[in-house]
Residue, then its C-alpha position, 0 to 999 in steps of 0.5 A: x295106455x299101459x303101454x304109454x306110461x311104460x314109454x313114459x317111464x322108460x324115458x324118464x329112465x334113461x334120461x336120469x340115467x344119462x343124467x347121472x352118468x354124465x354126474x359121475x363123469x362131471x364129478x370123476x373128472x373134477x376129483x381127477x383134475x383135483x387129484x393132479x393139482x395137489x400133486x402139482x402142489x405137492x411138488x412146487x412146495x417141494x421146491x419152495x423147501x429147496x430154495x429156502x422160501x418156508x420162512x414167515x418173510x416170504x411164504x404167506x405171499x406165496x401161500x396167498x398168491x398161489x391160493x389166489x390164482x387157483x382160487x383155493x377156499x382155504x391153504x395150509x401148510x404145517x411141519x412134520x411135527x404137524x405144526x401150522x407154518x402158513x395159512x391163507x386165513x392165518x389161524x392157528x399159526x405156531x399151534x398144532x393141526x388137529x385137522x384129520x387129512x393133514x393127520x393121515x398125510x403125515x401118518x401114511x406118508x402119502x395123498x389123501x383125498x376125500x372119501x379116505x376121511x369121510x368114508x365114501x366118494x364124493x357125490x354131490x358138489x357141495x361145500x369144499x373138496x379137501x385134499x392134504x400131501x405129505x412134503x418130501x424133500x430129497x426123500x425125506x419128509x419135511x411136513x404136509x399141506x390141506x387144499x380146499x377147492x370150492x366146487x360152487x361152479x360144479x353144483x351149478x352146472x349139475x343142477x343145469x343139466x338136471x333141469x335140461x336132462x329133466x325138462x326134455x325127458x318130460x317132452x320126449x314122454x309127451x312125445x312118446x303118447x302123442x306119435x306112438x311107439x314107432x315114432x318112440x322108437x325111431x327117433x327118441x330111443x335112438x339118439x338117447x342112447x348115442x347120447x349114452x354112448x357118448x357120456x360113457x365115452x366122455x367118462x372113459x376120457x375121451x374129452x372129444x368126444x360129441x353127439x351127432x344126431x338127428x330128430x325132434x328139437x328136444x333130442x337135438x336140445x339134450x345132444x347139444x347141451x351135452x356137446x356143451x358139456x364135454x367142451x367145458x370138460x374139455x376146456x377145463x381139462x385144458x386149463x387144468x394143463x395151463x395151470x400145470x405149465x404156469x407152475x412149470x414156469x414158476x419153478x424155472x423162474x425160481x431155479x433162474x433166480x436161485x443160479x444168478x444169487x449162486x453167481x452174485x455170491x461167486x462174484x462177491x467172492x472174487x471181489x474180496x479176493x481182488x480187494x485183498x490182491x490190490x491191497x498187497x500191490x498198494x505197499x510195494x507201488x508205495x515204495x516205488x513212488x518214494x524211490x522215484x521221488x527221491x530220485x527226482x530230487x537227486x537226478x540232474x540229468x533231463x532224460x532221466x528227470x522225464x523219465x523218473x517223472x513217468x514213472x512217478x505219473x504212472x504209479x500215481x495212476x495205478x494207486x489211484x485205480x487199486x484205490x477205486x478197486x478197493x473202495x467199490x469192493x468194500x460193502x457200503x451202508x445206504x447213505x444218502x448225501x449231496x453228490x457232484x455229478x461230474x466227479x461221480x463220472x469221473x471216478x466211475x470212468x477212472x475205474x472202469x477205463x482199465x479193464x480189457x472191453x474199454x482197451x479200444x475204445x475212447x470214452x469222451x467226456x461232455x460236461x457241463x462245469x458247476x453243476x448243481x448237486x444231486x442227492x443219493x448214494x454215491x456207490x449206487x449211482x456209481x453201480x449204475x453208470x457202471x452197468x450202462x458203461x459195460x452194456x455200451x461197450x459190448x454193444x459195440x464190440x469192444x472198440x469205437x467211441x463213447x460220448x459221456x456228458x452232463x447238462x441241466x434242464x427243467x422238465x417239460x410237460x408230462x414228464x414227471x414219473x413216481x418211483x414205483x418200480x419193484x420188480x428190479x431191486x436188489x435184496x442187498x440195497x434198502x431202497x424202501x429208506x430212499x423211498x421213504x425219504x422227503x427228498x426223493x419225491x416224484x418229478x414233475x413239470x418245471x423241475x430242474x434235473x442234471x442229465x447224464x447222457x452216455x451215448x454208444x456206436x452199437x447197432x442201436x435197440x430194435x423198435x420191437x424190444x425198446x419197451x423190454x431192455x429194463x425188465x428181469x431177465x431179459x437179454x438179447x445176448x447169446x445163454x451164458x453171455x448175460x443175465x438180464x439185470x444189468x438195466x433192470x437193477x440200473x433203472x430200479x436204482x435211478x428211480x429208488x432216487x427219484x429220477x427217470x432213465x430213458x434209452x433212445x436211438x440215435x440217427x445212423x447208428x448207436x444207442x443214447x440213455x439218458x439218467x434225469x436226476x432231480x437237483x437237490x432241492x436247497x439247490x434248486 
């Protein structure tokens, strides 16, 4: 009987003592998992700083989001006065922090995890585990963050295996007094301490590791419930590097928009430069078109009357390109107005037509006479003929014909569309005016549209990426050849006014976008 109960209790023993083992790897392995996520933090907020995101615009939806997606309780960011300058329960802001971790971050300059504050080493999964790190940029420190992680999902799987670990101790005891010690011995005190041997390992960071064993249906129980358990540690260490490659990604994203601003900026400046070039050629073309003329009055032999008349028509038309250069260069407000569809296209074609990817190829018009108007901004609309325009023409290399034309036409069934695109806009163009706007309302059946159609001899758009030609980034040039937002901001404008834009192949070869803008409704 003595020898029974001591059987008894040494079970019970090694099951608590597995039990709390695989406790102490479980709670080891969060605050691990926990540890690399601050850090993790610790430099995307870093980056943030960089980049110039720690503004009250543009931080508390990043805060928010980031909390969100890695289901934080609770986000702060303060100064390196300790000063709170974003909180995902927005309390506090503006006061200073009195919470200890953000204090001892400060103050050391480094990580502090939980049993710096609360003197011991977590034990338990209960409450929140908080985390606070200093922020540095280039060397310097620039403030400190607190993650709290709730750890609701941790105390609910410890208290399972309590029970299991717990429930099959009990069973194996009872069979202990009912078969013997031999049969203890060979089938119970074996297994469990594989079982042992494998949470020691899972503990030391062997996340593969798992129990094989053999014997009554409770050992076998306990060795698969502890297989369960190293494969969800294993899958959440996995998710712990997803986590870390999401925010990898995230920091491309940033550093990729970060580098198209520097180029928007760089062409910004060369449009000033080339505004304040065709400003100084405009006066001397003055004068020679006021020589010419003169001389035209005077001249009376016919070949140098034709030839002075070129002369006249060709500085006529260069005025008129210089003034097309300085008029698209200059920056403009967003004003809606009533627009004539055919001269918007031929004044974004007299443009455009000068520059070296239209010199072979022949840009016909299609057009449709007396055309309802449109409502929208004019240097918008003409932004965005412009982009397909230039996306036509390196789709064809440079050389071949391009067919521009214009018509009318009521929507079919199910074709209206609401504007609700925002990924595309660009940060220059109030959008949220033409939005808010009564007249720039949804399309619907019936509605009357004037169609721009621009159709390209390329080599068309693959069935593959059709759906994808309109998002960011995305390019099927070669790196350096293009950014991605041509379309994308194109058809952000298009729908910003109300319209659609939609892109078909055509048969045999080339490409056609068609641009559905509604007509203005006193036209209509």
């Amino acid at each position: 009987m003595s020898l029974g109960i001591l059987m008894f209790s040494g079970v019970l023993f090694m099951g608590a003592t597995a039990l709390k083992s695989a406790e102490q790897t479980i709670l080891a392995l969060k605050m691990e998992s926990l540890t690399q996520v601050t850090k993790s933090l610790q430099t995307v907020l870093g980056q943030w700083a960089l980049d110039g995101y720690w503004d009250l615009e543009r931080l508390p939806a990043l805060m928010d989001r980031t909390a969100e997606g890695m289901k934080l309780d609770s986000f702060i960011l303060v100064d390196g006065n300790g000063v709170i300058i974003g909180s995902t329960r927005q309390v506090g802001l503006g006061s200073r922090s009195s919470d200890p971790y953000l204090a001892r971050a400060l103050d050391r300059r480094r990580m502090i995890s939980p049993h710096e504050v609360t003197g011991r080493i977590p034990d338990s999964a209960e409450g929140t585990w908080s985390f606070a790190a200093p922020v540095f940029i280039r060397g310097k420190m620039a403030g400190a963050f607190l993650a709290s992680f709730p750890t609701q999902d941790l105390g609910v799987t410890l208290r399972l295996h309590r029970k299991i670990v717990y429930s099959f101790a009990l069973l194996d005891a009872l069979v202990i007094l009912g078969f013997g010690i031999w049969l203890i011995g060979r089938v119970a005190i074996g297994p469990m301490v594989r079982i042992s041997e494998g949470a020691k390992a899972l503990a030391g960071g062997d996340y593969s590791s798992r129990v094989d064993v053999k014997g009554p249906k409770e050992i076998v129980q306990l060795a698969q419930s502890f297989n369960e358990m190293a494969a969800r540690i294993e899958e959440s260490a996995a998710q712990r590097e997803d986590h870390l490659d999401a925010l990898e990604k995230a920091n491309l994203d940033l550093r990729s928009a970060q580098r198209e601003m520097i180029r928007y900026e760089k062409l910004a400046s060369v449009g000033e430069l080339a505004a304040g070039v065709a400003h100084e050629i405009g006066n001397p073309l003055s004068a020679i078109l006021g020589y010419a003329s003169i001389l035209l009055r005077e001249e009376k032999d016919p070949e140098a009357v034709q030839y002075l008349e070129h002369i006249e028509r060709e500085t006529e038309r260069i005025q008129r390109i210089i003034s097309g250069l300085l008029d698209f260069s200059r920056p403009h407000e967003t004003r809606i107005k009533p627009i004539d569809v055919n001269g918007l296209i031929e004044s974004t074609v007299d443009l455009i037509s000068p520059q070296k990817i239209f010199k072979e190829i022949v840009l016909e018009r299609d057009m449709v006479p007396d055309l309802p108007v449109v409502r929208g901004d004019h240097y918008q609309l003409q932004q965005a003929l412009i982009n397909i325009l230039l996306n036509g023409a390196q789709a064809m290399g440079g050389r071949g014909r391009m067919i521009v034309g214009t018509s009318t036409r009521l929507l079919d069934r199910d074709e209206g569309v609401a504007a609700r695109r925002r990924a595309s806009d660009r940060g220059d163009v109030d959008y949220a005016a033409m939005r808010r706007s009564g007249d720039q309302r949804s399309l619907s059946e019936g509605d009357r549209v004037v169609t721009v159609s621009i159709i390209d001899h390329g080599p068309g758009i693959p069935e593959e990426i059709a759906e994808r030609v309109f998002d960011p980034f995305f390019t099927t040039k070669d790196p350096g050849e293009g950014t991605g937002l041509g379309l994308s901001i194109t058809f952000g404008i298009i729908q910003a006014h109300g319209g659609m834009l939609r892109i078909r192949n055509r048969e045999g070869s080339g490409a056609e976008i068609l641009v559905d803008l509604p007509v203005f409704q006193e036209e209509q």
